[in-house]
C-alpha positions, 0 to 999 in steps of 0.5 A, spaced: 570 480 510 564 475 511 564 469 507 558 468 504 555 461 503 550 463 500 553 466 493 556 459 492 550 455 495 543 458 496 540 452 499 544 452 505 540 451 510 545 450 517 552 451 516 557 454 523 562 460 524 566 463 529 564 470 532 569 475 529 565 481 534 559 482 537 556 489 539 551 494 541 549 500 538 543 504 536 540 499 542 541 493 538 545 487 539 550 485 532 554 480 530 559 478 526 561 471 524 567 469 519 562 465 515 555 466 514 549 463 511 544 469 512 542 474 507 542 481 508 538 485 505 540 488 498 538 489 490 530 489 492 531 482 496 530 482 504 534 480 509 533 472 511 532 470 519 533 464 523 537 462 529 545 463 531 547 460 537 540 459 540 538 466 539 534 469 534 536 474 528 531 479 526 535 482 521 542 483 517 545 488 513 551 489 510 557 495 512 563 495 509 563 488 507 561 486 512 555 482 515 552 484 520 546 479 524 541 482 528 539 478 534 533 479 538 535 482 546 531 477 551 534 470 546 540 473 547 541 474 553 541 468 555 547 466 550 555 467 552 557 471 546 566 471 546 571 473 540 573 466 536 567 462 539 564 457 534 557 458 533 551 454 529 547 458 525 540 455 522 535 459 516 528 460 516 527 456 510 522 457 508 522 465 508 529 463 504 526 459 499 519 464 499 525 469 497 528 465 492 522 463 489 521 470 488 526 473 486 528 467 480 521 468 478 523 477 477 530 474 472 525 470 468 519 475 468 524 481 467 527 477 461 521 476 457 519 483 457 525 484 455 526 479 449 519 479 447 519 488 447 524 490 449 521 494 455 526 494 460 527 493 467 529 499 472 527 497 478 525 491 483 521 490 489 519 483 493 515 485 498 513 481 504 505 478 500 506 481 493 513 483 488 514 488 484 518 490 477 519 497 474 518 497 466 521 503 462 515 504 458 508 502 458 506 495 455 498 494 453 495 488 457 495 483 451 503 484 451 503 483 459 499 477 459 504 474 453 510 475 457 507 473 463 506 466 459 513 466 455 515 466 464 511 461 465 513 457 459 521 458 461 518 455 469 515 449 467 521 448 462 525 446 468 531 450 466 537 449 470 539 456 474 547 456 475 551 461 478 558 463 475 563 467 477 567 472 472 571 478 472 568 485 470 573 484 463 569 479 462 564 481 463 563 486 458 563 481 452 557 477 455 550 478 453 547 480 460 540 483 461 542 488 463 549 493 465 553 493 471 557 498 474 560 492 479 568 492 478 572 486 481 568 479 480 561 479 478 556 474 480 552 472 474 545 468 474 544 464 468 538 462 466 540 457 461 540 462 456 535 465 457 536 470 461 544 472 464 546 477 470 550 480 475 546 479 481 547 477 489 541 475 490 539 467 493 535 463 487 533 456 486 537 451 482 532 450 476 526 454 473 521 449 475 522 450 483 519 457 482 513 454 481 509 459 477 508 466 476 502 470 476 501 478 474 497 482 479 495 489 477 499 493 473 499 501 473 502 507 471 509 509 475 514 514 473 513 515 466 513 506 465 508 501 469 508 497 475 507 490 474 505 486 480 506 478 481 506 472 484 511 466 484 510 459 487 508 459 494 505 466 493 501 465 487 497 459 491 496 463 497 493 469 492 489 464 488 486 461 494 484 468 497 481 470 489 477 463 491 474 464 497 472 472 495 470 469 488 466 463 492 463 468 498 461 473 492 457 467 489 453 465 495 451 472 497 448 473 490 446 467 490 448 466 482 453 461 478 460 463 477 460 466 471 453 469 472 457 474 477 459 480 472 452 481 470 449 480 477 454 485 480 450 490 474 444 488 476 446 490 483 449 497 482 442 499 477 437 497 482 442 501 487 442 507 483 434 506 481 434 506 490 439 512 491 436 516 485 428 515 489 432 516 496 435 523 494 427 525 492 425 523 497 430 527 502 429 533 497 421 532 499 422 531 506 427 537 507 421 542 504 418 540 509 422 541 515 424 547 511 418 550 512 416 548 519 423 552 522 421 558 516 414 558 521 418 558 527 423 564 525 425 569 529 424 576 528 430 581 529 431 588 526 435 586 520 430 580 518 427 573 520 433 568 524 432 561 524 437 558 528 436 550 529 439 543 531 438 538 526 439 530 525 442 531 518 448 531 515 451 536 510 448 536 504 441 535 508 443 543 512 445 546 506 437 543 502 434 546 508 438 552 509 437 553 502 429 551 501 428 557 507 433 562 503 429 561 497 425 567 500 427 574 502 429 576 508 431 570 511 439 568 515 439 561 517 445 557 522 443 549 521 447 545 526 447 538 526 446 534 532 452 530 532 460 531 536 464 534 531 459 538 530 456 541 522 454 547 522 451 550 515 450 558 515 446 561 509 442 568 507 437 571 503 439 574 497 436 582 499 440 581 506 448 583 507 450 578 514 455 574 510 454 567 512 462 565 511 464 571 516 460 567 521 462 560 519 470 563 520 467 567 527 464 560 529 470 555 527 475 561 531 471 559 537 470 552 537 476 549 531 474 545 525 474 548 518 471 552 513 468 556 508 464 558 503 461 564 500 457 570 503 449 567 501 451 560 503 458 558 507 459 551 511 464 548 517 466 541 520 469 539 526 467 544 532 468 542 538 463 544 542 455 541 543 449 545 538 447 548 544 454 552 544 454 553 537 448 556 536 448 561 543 455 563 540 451 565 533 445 568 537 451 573 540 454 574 534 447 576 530 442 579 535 
């Protein structure tokens, strides 16, 4: 079994062991020390790095109660690793107390949701740039943001967070937030009064080292919600992200902060007005090349076959197709002049050629996908120039 120097002091940045075993597997190089600093990744919380020996940790898990380093091949390469050699290890604090930040400012948050409406957490997640909790049960935007406030309350209160050992007897006849099936003895966390639970994770000595603690966007998951957040370190880095987008949004539009929403309105009205005279024009324009191919049709025995490479996109073949169409008599194979290919296949009403057979002929020929109905089906991604496409159809029609 490894003791953990964490448990007892989370601030625990250097501390030296002895090399109780080391090696390879899965190609990786482990070790194990009788004592260690780092943590491994457990209970939401990721693992810490650092350095052992002069080589780097990039990992570290527990097995079986043990804890288990590892450490990046070239740097400990170099290094002579033997059983009862005594060792120096060092803690990328600043990853460390990031975490520590993170995962205090979860008991605290966690605690006022529940205090404040009794909706539980279920399950914990700190990720590498955001956090997150599970509730048991969805919670309007006002209560989120009042329990986002009593959080911050407890943190600029500067509470102290102690850590206490117990039985699992024990326990039992303390108010902990939430139950544990740990048997044997129980690490608790305890916020002083505010929040009590077993947990293993690494925490800071008082509520006002977390700094502060921001909510991101919540969402619906699993018959509950999702709440994402921001502690310390991590909410000033999201903050001055906000800046910068807030400020550079501001400067393109050329309006006062709170000038923005109603700006941004402005913006997407006129782009609609544009989109709208856009899409107008697009239809005006495809009935009259429509009626240029129409012109330029070929007679054959079943009717008149147009068969063109167009400079359009999807829904410009398929209104070309279907202004030509319109009329009786007519089958249309439009391909568009791009790599993958579009192709758009239509009929007449008075004719019988079902254009998704085509489509499902052409796609066989050249892949992509597609389909469609007998008077107008559609195909992407096939694998060959205009040219190709439309011979292949000229073979399958004429």
């Amino acid at each position: 079994m490894t003791e953990r120097l964490y448990y007892a002091d989370p601030y625990c940045r250097e501390f030296d062991a002895r090399v109780g075993c080391l090696e390879r597997r899965d190609g990786r190089t482990l070790v194990e020390l009788d004592r260690t600093a780092f943590y491994p990744t457990s209970g939401g919380q990721p693992f810490d790095t650092g350095m052992i020996g002069g080589a780097s940790v990039v990992d570290v898990f527990d097995e079986d109660g043990r804890v288990l380093h590892v450490l990046d091949d070239e740097s400990a390469a170099g290094a002579r690793w033997l059983a009862e050699q005594p060792v120096h290890g060092v803690i990328d604090w600043r990853r460390r107390f990031d975490h520590m930040q993170q995962h205090s400012g979860q008991h605290v948050l966690s605690a006022a949701f529940d205090r404040l409406f009794a909706a539980r957490t279920v399950s914990f997640h700190l990720g590498s740039l955001s956090s997150t909790i599970d509730l048991d049960r969805e919670l309007p935007a006002k209560d989120v943001a009042a329990a986002e406030a009593e959080a911050n309350r407890i943190v600029w209160e500067d509470h102290p967070v102690s850590i206490r050992f117990v039985s699992a007897a024990d326990a039992m006849a303390l108010p902990l937030r939430k139950e544990t099936a740990r048997e044997g003895t129980l690490r608790l966390i305890d916020m002083d009064g505010f929040d009590l639970s077993a947990c293993g994770g690494t925490h800071v000595a008082r509520t006002g080292s977390i700094g502060v603690i921001a909510v991101g966007a919540v969402e619906r998951f699993k018959g509950g919600q999702r709440v994402e957040f921001f502690c310390g370190g991590r909410a000033l880095d999201r903050f001055r992200s906000m800046q910068d987008g807030l400020g550079s949004a501001v400067r393109l539009l050329s309006v006062l902060p709170s000038e923005l929403p109603a700006g941004i309105e402005r913006l997407q009205a006129e782009s609609r007005s544009r989109q709208r005279a856009l899409t107008g024009l697009e239809r005006e324009l495809a009935r009259y090349r429509a009626a240029e191919l129409a012109a330029s049709a070929e007679p054959t025995p079943g009717g008149r076959l147009v068969l063109a490479a167009v400079d359009a996109d999807a829904n410009g073949l398929k209104s070309m197709a279907a202004a030509i169409t319109v009329n009786p008599g007519y089958v249309v194979v439009l391909v568009s002049a791009s790599t993958p290919a579009l192709v758009v296949a239509a009929r007449s009403k008075d004719l019988s050629n079902a254009a998704n057979d085509l489509i499902a002929a052409l796609t066989a020929s050249f892949g992509g996908r597609g389909g469609g109905k007998p008077d107008l089906a559609q195909a992407g991604g096939l694998d060959a120039p205009a040219e190709t496409i439309l011979r292949r159809v000229r073979s399958l029609l004429v």
